[in-house]
N, C-alpha and C positions, 0 to 999 in steps of 0.2 A: 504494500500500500504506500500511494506517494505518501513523502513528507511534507506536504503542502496539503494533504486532505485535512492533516490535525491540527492544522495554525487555525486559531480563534481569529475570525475575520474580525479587520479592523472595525469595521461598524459595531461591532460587540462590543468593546467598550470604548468609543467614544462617547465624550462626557457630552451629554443634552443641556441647555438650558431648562432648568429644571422649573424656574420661575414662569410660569403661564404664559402666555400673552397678556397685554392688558385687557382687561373687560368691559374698556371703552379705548375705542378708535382714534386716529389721526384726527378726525377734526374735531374732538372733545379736546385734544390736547390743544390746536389751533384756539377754539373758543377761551381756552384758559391761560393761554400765551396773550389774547385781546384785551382778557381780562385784567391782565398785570399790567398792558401797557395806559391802560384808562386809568388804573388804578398811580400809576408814576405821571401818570399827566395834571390828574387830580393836585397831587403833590405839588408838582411845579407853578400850577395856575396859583394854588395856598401861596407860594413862596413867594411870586414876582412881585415885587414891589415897584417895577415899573409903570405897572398900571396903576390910574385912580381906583379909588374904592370902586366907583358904581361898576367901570370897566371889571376889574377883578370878581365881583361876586354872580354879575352877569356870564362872566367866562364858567367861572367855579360851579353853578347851576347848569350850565352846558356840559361840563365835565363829569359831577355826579349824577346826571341823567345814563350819561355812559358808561359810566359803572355800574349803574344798577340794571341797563341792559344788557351788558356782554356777562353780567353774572345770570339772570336770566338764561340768556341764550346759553351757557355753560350748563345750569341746571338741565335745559328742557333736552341737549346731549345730550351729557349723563342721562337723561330719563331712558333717549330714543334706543341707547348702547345698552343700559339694562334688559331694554323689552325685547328686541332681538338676540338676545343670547340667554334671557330665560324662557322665552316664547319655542327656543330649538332644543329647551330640554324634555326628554323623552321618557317618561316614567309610568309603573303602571301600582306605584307606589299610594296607597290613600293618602299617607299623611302626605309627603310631596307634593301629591296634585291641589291637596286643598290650600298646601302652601302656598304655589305657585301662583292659583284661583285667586287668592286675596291678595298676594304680592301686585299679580299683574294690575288688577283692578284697582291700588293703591298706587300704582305709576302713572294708572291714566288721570287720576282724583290729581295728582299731583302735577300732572302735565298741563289740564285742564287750569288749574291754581297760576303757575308760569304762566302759562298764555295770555288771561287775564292781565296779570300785573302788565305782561308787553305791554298790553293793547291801551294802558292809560300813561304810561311814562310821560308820551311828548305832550301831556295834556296837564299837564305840572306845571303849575305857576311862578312857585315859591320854593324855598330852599325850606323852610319848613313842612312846605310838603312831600317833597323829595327824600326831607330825612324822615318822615311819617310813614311812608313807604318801603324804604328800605328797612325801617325797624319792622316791619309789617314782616317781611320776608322773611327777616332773621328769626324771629318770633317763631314763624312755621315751620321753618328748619328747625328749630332747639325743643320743638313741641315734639314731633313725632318721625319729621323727612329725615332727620341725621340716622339713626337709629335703625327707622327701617331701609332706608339704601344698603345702610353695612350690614344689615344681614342677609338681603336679597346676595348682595357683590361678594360676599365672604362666602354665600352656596354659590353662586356659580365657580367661584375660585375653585371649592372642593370640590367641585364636577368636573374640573380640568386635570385637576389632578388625580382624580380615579383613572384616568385616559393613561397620565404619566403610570400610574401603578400597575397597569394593563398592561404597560410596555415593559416594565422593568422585570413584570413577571413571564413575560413570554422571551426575554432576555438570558432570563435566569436558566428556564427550560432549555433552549439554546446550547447555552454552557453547559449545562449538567451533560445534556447529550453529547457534545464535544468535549469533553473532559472521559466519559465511559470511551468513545472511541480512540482516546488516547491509551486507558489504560487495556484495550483489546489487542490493539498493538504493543502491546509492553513498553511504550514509551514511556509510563509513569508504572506506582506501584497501586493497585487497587486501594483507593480510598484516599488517594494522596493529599485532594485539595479539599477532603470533605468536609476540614471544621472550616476553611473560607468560603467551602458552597453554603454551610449552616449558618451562619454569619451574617451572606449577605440574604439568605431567607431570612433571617428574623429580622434585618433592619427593614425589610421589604413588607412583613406581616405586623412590625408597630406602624410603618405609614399607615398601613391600612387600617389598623387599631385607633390613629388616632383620627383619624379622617371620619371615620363612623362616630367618633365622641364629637367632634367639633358638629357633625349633621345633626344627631341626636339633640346636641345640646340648642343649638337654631331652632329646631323644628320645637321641644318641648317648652321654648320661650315663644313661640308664636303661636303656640297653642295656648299657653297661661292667658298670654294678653288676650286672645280671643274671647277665653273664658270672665276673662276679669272684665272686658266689654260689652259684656252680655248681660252678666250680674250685675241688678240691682244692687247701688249703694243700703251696706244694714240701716234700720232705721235706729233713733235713739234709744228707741224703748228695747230692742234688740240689742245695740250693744250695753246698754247696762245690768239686762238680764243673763249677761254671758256669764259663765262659771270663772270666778274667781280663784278659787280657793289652790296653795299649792301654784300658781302662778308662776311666781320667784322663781320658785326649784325647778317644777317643768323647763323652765328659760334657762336657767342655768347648765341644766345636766345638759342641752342638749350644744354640739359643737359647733360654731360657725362654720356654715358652708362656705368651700371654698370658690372663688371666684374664676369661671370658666371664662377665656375669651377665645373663641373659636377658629380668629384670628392668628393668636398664634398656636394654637392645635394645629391647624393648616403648615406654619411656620414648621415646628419640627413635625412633622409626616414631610417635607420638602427634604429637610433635611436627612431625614433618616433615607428615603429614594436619593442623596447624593452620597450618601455612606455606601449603600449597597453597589451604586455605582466602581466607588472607589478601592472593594472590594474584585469587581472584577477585572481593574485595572491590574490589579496585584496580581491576579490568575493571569490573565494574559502577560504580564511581563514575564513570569515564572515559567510559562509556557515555552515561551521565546526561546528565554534561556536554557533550556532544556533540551531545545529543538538546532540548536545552533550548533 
């Protein structure tokens, strides 16, 4: 058997950018590049003291109208880059799809919100209304749009990354096969590489461990909030007839939970799929040398 059947193809392990694509496109990044530049324009018109007052504040109201559009027109990206790439997820999954259901129909509520604002900008008179406006925004963002975008963009993140997992496992398979047909030829000793093939499975089987904790943990916080929006607030009379008693203690014995951010759950399952990587850099180079 040639010695070229047993060489681990180079594509085996060259290292992948493990890091996704972004989950919004070129012209999100465009919109948010406009946005910086309105935003340093702002700045300057503050700054020049060339102009009289009325000149100045007249400019400075031309300028925060455009900040509050190219941030606009930023958000209602971001919206359009969400909906097309959770709209192409494929799931026959209950909790997911009901995820999805309320996600999507929260992008359009909120596209709907953008749109609006556009449509009254250049009808701004006053710089107090322009800054009544923008708090208006910021307000909706810090009420419930921050919150839910990152957890919409943090599942799609983890859907991308199931894709990477998909690869590294059928990578893995790959090698294990070319590693047996090395040792059938006697070029190695049966079992040679087997605690670096078990190595880089387990760093391959925590991505995936944590990858299902970070979905989990998304999906069983969009479900609370569901529930908690559903349920009437207790009345008074309700909560003063709650059972008291043992209180304290009940609270005490029990331990704070710990704070999940899914975020970086995501973070190391990347990293653990660049471990296993770098594992079979190590096989291949040993291979090499074996073969030479």
């Amino acid at each position: 058997m040639k010695k070229t059947n047993f060489i681990i193809a180079a594509g085996l392990v060259s290292l992948i950018a493990f890091f996704p694509k972004p989950v919004l496109g070129a012209e999100t990044k465009a919109n948010a590049e406009n946005l910086t530049t309105s935003v340093n324009q702002l700045i300057e018109v503050k700054d020049d003291k060339s102009m009289s007052d009325v000149e100045r504040l007249a400019k400075e109201l031309e300028a925060r109208k455009q900040v509050v559009k190219d941030a606009l027109s930023l958000s209602l990206k971001e919206i359009s880059g969400l909906e097309t790439s959770f709209k192409a997820l494929k799931t026959k999954d209950e909790r997911v799809s009901a995820f999805q259901k309320s996600s999507l129909e929260y992008l359009e509520s909120a596209k709907a919100f953008y749109g609006e604002q556009a449509g009254i900008v250049d009808k701004l008179a006053s710089m107090d209304e322009i800054k009544a406006l923008a708090q208006k925004i910021k307000d909706y963002r810090d009420e419930n749009y921050n919150k839910k975008i990152e957890r919409i963009t943090n599942f799609i993140l983890l859907n991308q990354i199931d894709g990477l997992i998909a690869t590294a496992e059928t990578r893995w398979q790959k090698i294990d096969s070319d590693l047996k047909k090395l040792e059938r030829g006697a070029f190695v000793s049966p079992g040679y590489f087997d605690a670096n093939m078990q190595k880089a499975k387990k760093y391959i089987n925590d991505a995936i461990s944590l990858g299902a904790d970070a979905k989990e943990h998304i999906l069983k916080d969009f479900e609370t909030e569901a529930l908690t929006e559903e349920s009437a607030p207790l009345t008074t009379t309700e909560i003063t007839t709650a059972p008291s008693e043992n209180t304290a203690t009940a609270v005490n014995e029990e331990p704070t939970p710990k704070v999940v951010n899914p975020k970086e759950l995501a973070e190391a399952s990347l990293t653990n799929l660049k471990s296993s990587y770098d594992v079979f850099l190590q096989i291949s180079q040993s291979v090499k040398k074996i073969l030479q």
